[in-house]
Each structure stands twice: as structure tokens, then as C-alpha cells.
N, C-alpha and C positions, 0 to 999 in steps of 0.2 A: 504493500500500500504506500509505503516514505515514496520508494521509489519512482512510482505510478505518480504520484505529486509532485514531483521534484522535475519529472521531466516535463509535467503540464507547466508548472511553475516556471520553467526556462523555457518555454515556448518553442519546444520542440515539433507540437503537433505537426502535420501536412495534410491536412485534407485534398482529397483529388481535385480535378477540375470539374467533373461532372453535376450536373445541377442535382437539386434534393429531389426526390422521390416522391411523387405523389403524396397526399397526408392521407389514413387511412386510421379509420377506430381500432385501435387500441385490442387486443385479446382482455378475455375476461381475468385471466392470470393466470401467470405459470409458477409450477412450484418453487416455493425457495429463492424469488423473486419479486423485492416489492416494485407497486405500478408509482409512485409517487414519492420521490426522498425529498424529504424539509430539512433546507440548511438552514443552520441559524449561527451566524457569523460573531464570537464576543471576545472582547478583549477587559480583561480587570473587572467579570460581572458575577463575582462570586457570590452576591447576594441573590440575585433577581435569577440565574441561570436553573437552579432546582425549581421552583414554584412556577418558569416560566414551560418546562421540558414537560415538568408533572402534568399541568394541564394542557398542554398543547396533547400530549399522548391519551388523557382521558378523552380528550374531546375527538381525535382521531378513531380511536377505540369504541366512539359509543356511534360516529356518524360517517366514517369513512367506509365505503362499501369495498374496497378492495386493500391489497395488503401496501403496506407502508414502512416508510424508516423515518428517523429522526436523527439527523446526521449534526454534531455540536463540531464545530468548526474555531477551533481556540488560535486567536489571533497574537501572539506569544505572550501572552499575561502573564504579568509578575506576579499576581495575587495564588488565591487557592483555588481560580477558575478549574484549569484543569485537573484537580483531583474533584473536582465536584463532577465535571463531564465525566472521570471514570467512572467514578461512583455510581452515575443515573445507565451508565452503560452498561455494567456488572449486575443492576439491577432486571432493569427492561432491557427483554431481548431486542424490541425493535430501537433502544438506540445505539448509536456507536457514535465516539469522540475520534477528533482529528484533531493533532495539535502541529501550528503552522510555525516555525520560529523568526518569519515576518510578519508584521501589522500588515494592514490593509481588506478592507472588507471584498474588493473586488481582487484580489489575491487569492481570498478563502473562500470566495465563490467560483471561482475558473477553476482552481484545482479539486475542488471537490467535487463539483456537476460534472467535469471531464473526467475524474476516476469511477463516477457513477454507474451504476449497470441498470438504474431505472433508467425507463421510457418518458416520465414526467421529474421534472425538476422542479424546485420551487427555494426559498425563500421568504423566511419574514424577523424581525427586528427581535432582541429578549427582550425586550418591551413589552410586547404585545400590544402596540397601541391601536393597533388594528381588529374589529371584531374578528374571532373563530369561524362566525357564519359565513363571511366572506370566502373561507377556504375550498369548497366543496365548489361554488359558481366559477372559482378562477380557475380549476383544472380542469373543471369540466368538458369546456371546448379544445383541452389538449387531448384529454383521452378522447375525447369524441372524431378526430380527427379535424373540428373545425378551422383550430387557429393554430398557428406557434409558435406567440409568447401571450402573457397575458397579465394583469396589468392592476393593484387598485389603485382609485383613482379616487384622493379627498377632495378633487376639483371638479367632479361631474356633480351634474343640479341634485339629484338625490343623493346623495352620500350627507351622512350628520358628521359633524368635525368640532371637536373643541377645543381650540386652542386660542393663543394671547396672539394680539395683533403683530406683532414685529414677525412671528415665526410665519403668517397668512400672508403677509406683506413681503416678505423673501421667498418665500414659493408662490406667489403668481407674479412678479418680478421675472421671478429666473426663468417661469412658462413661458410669459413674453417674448424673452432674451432666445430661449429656446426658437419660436415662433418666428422671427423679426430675422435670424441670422442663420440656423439651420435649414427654417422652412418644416419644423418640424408638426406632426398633427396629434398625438398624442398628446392628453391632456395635465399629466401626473409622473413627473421622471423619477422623483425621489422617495415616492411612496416605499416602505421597506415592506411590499408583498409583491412579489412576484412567480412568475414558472410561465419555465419552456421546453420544448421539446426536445428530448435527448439529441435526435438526427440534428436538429437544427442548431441547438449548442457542439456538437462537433465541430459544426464550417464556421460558426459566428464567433467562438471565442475568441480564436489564435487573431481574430482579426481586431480586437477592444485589447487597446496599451494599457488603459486607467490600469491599475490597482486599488486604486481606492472609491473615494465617493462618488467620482466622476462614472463611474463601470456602467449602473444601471444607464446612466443617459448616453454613454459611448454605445454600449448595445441596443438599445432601444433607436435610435438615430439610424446606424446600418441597418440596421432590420425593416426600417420603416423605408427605406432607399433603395433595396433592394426586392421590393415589395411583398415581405411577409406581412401575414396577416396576424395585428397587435388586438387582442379583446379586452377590454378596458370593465371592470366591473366596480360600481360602486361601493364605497366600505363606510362604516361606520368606524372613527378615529378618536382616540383621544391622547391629546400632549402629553408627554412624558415632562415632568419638570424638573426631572432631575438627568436628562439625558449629558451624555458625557461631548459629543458634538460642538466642535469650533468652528462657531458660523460665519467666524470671518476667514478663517484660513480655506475653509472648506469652501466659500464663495469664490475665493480668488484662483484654489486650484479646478473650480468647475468651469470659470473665464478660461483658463489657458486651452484646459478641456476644450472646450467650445472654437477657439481662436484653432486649435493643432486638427481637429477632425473636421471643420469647414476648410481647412486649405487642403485636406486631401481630399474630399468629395468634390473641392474647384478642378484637385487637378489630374482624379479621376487613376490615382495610387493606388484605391481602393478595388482587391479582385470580388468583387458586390455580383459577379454573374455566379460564382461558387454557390449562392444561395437562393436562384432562382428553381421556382416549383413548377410544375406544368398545374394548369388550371383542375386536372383531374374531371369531373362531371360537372363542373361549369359550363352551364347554357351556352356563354359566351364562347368558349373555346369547342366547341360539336364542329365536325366537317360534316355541311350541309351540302347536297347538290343544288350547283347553281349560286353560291353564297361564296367570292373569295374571300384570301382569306390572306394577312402578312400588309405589304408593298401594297397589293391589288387592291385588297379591300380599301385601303386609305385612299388612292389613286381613285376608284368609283366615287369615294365621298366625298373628294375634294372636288371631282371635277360636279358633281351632283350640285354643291355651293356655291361652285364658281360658275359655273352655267347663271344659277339663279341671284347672283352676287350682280352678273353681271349687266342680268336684267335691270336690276333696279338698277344699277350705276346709270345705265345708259338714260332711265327713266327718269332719274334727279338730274343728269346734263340737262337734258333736253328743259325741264321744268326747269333750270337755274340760267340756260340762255336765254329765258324770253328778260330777264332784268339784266344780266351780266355781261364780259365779254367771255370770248371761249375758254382765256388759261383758268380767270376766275371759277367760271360752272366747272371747268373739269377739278379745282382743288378741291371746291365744296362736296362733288357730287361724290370723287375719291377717299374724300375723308368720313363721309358717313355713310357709306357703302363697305370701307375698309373696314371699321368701327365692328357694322354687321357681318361683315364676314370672318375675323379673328375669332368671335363668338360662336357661330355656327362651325368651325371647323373646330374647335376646342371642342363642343361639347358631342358633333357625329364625326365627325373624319381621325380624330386623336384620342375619343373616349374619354375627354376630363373633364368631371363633373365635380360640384362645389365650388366654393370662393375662392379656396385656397387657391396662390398666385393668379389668382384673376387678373388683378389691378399690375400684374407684372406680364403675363400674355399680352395684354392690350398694350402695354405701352413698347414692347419688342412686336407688338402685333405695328405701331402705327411708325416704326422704322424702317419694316418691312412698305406702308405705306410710301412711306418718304422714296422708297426706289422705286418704286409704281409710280410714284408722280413725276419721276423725274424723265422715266420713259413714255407717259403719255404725252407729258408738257413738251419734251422736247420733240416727238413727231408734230405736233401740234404746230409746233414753232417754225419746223423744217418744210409742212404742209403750206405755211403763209410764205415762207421765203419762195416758196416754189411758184405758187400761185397766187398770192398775191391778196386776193379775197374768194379764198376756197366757197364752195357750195357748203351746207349743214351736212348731207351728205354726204359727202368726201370727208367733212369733218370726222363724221361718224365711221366709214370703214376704215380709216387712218386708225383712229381709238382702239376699235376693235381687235384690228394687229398685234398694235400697241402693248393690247392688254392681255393677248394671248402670250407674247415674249413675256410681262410682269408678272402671268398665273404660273409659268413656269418658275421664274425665278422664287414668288412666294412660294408655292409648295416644297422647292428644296430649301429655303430659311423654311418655314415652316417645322417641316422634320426634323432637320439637323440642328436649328439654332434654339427654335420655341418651344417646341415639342420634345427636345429627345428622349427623355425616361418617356415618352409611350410608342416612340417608335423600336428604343431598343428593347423595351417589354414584350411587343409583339412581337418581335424577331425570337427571341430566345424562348417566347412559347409555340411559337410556329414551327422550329426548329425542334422543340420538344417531341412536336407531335408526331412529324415524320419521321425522327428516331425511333419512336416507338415499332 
């Protein structure tokens, strides 16, 4: 077991290259093997560690429907932690003690869920600030095959929390922070309840540097990037007031956090296709006859758009030349035609649905405009030098041209510069699928 730790701990793993495997429900259990291990991560918590193991394992014991461990995770405490972990270990067969001789919680999470032989992993604080109840709703979509990772959240509408304002005040701060510079959607990083799936902690770990407090929001971040699916479950919480946590040190190391895994998502460092899944019995992913699917599909949707993009453009010129001159009507009519169509292809042609980076689509959407106008304006421009006082008509097939070279040019900004996490999502599940 030192050993099995020691080389998680030094980051030896190698996951392959191949994507993860479909997600699939869980067997009902096999002998001599628990479906669910609870770490609980402590350092110098020789008081709270006994009261906090005893109940967690009643409460397992009277409502967990399959078999379990309770894995004590000693983070080199000087105190009498560890003989208290022997002790509850020596007692109850389902627990077993690990003692690490470096601090760090996200230390004693990676080595221990990586030497794990469960299917479901999890995590929660010796606190327990978190209700018990919450436990059974958060694995449940791992064993079920739903999700995997999964998540409580003292910041969804239904969850009761009670805690002093400075600690509410530094957790929907840091969500912002999270929000405003990762672009994250998750709504709770630091909550201390979590679980994931074995398969999935294989490929995700070796890829999260934190050791420490930063871990849970380094893994949650890749995860969410690479489009696993996060289940966020409401909890009932209450403040620890005597928690050992230094909130300013731990702020500062979750800034550099934040500042070290945004320049490698910019600069695309990260091997994030290791943890793509094929959609499995998603509607969305079925090869239908007559339905392409990849490249094509987006190609039908786009031109679907831009055929009807195109109508209306032509229909605001023409209604914006009866007051205007020509470059005028074609900017106005450009920009609120471009406006509609950025939108329309986000939400059929690329599949992105929600607000999240709306207001940043649209405005790479109206750069993308700015090169459309420069090629209509300037046939526009070349059409008067030619002739002088063109026809409306000739105005109009010049445009048209025009705007076939600029639907070109937008569709490839389009994919590669605005869109790309959905056009490399559908490659690597299209790709999926014909391996198969």
C-alpha cells in the first residue's frame, strides 16, 4: 500500500491516450469489494476524528444499500490523530487508516482514490458540516452511470447554510472569480463533499498539480472542459467555528491556482481529449439515416442560417436604402443581420445553449462582422468606381457575391475561432463512434 502511494504521490501514473468508456450502472456488488470509499482527509484532528468516523459509519451502516469503506487519510499530524485512525481501524472492519508524511488535502486525496479498488470515490471534511443525507443523492448518479463527478453545493437556491458573513462573502467572491476568468459553471468548488468515478479519477488526477486546497477547483475546472458531466446536489451546511483553515493564505494560493490553470487551458498544454466519453444512448449522438453527422451536420446548419441570415440582410438593405446611401444601408443592415445570425448558429449549427459566454460569442461574433463588412463595402465601393451610378440591382448581385466569399470566411472563424470546444466535441464523439 506505502508503495502504491508513493508512486501516485510522485506522479508517476500514465494513463493511455484512448478516450473513457462509455458510463454504465455500476454491478450490484462483488465480493470483498466495497462500491463507495469515503476519504476523509485530517491533519492534528484528534478530537473530532473518533465521533466524526463513528457516525459517518452508523449512518452508512443503517442507509447505504451497498458495501463501503471509510478510508482516514492522516495528513502527517503531530498530535495523537493517527493512533486514533488505528484504533477506529482495528475496530470497524470497514475502516482502514493511511498515514501520509506530507500535509496537503489534495495530496491525500490523489493518493488515496488512485490506490482505491472502489468504483465510486468520494470525500467529505471531519467536520461534518455537511448533512449525512446529502450522501446517498451524491453517488447516486455515479453508481447509476449518470455522471462523473459530483458535487455539494451550499450555493444552489435550496440548500440551508449557516454560516457568518465574511466566510459567504469569500465563497461567492471566489465563485465569481471562478466564473469571470475560468469561464467556469459549476456552482460550489470548495464545498468538502464530493465523488467520482474510479475510471474517471484514473485520467483526471495525474492531470490536477494542487496538493492542496486549490485540488477540488483544479479538478472540477478540467473536468468541466473536457466535458464530463458535474451533478451538483444541494446540502444542508453548517460553519464549523472552530475550523483550522487560513483564509488568507488559502485565498492567495487559490489566485495563483486560478492565474497557473487559465494559462494552460489558453495555451491548450492540457491532454483534456484523454477524458472525452462517447455520448453512449444519447439521442443526440444515434446515427440516423438521412441525418449527418460531424463537419456535415454543422455545414447543413450553417448554410440553413445563412441562406435565411441572408434573406433578411438583403431585406433590411433594401428597407434602409429608401433613407440612406448604399455603404450606410449595407452597415446597418450587416450589423443587425450579423447580431441574428451569431445567435442562430450558437444555438442550431454549434449546439450552445445558455448564457454562459453569450455576451463573448457576440462580440467575436461582430469581428467576425467587421470582415463581412469590409468585403461587402468594399465590392460596393469597386461596383461605383466601375460604374459610376450602378442600378439597385447590380447593387444587389455584387452583395450577394460578396456575401457568399464572407459566409465562407465566417463559418471557418466561426468553428475554429468562436466555437471551438463544440466543434472539437463533435469530432472526438464522431470519431468515437466509428471506432466503435
Amino acid at each position: 500500500m506505502t508503495a502504491a502511494l508513493a508512486r501516485v504521490d510522485g506522479m508517476q501514473m500514465s494513463p493511455t491516450a484512448e478516450t473513457l468508456p462509455a458510463r454504465e450502472h455500476l454491478p450490484v456488488g462483488v465480493a470483498g469489494r466495497p462500491v463507495l470509499d469515503v476519504v476523509i482527509p485530517v491533519f492534528n484532528e484528534e478530537k473530532d476524528l473518533e465521533p466524526c468516523v463513528l457516525r459517518l459509519h452508523e449512518h452508512l451502516s443503517r442507509t447505504f444499500p451497498y458495501a463501503f469503506r471509510i478510508t482516514v487519510a492522516d495528513n502527517a499530524s503531530t498530535d495523537s490523530t493517527p493512533d486514533v485512525a488505528r484504533s477506529l481501524a482495528a475496530r470497524l472492519p470497514a475502516v482502514r487508516s493511511v498515514r501520509l508524511e506530507q500535509k496537503g488535502r489534495g495530496r491525500a486525496l490523489r493518493a488515496v482514490w488512485s490506490a482505491s479498488d472502489a468504483p465510486v470515490l468520494a470525500y467529505m471534511d471531519v467536520d461534518l458540516s455537511t448533512d449525512l443525507n446529502a450522501l446517498l443523492p451524491l453517488v447516486a448518479p455515479l453508481i447509476s452511470g449518470h455522471s462523473d463527478l459530483a458535487i455539494g453545493s451550499r450555493l444552489a437556491r435550496s440548500s440551508r447554510v449557516v454560516r457568518g458573513p465574511k466566510r459567504e462573502f469569500i465563497s461567492r467572491a471566489y465563485n465569481l472569480i471562478l466564473r469571470g476568468s475560468l469561464a467556469a459553471r459549476f456552482s460550489d468548488a470548495q464545498c468538502g463533499f464530493k465523488a467520482i468515478r474510479r475510471e474517471v479519477a484514473e485520467r483526471l488526477l495525474p492531470m490536477v498539480e494542487d496538493t492542496g486546497w486549490f485540488f477540488d477547483t483544479e479538478m472540477l475546472v478540467l473536468a468541466e472542459r473536457a466535458g464530463l458531466r458535474i451533478h451538483e446536489v444541494p446540502v444542508d451546511w453548517v460553519d464549523d467555528p472552530d475550523s483550522t483553515v487560513h483564509l488568507v493564505r488559502t485565498a492567495t494560493d487559490d489566485l495563483r491556482g486560478v492565474w497557473r490553470v487559465g494559462r494552460a487551458l489558453a495555451t491548450g498544454s492540457l491532454p483534456l481529449d484523454r477524458l472525452a466519453r462517447p455520448f453512449g444512448d444519447d439521442p443526440r449522438d444515434r446515427e440516423l439515416s438521412g441525418v449527418p453527422g460531424g463537419l456535415a451536420r454543422q455545414l447543413v446548419g450553417f448554410c440553413v442560417v445563412g441562406a435565411l441570415s441572408t434573406l433578411f440582410y438583403l431585406a433590411l438593405y433594401s428597407l434602409f436604402r429608401l433613407g440612406v446611401g448604399p455603404q450606410l444601408a449595407n452597415a446597418g443592415a450587416l450589423l443587425v443581420s450579423a447580431v441574428a445570425n451569431t445567435a442562430a448558429n450558437r444555438r442550431l449549427t454549434f449546439g450552445v445553449r445558455g448564457r454562459d459566454r453569450a455576451a463573448r460569442h457576440q462580440a467575436q461574433g461582430l469581428v467576425v462582422f467587421g470582415i463581412g463588412l469590409a468585403l461587402t463595402s468594399g465590392s460596393l465601393a469597386a461596383l461605383g468606381a466601375a460604374t459610376g451610378d450602378p442600378a439597385h440591382s447590380a447593387e444587389l448581385a455584387v452583395l450577394i457575391v460578396a456575401n457568399l466569399a464572407a459566409t465562407v470566411v465566417r463559418f471557418l472563424l466561426f468553428r475554429l475561432w468562436v466555437f471551438p470546444e463544440r466543434a472539437t466535441a463533435t469530432k472526438t464523439s464522431w470519431t468515437s463512434r466509428t471506432s466503435r
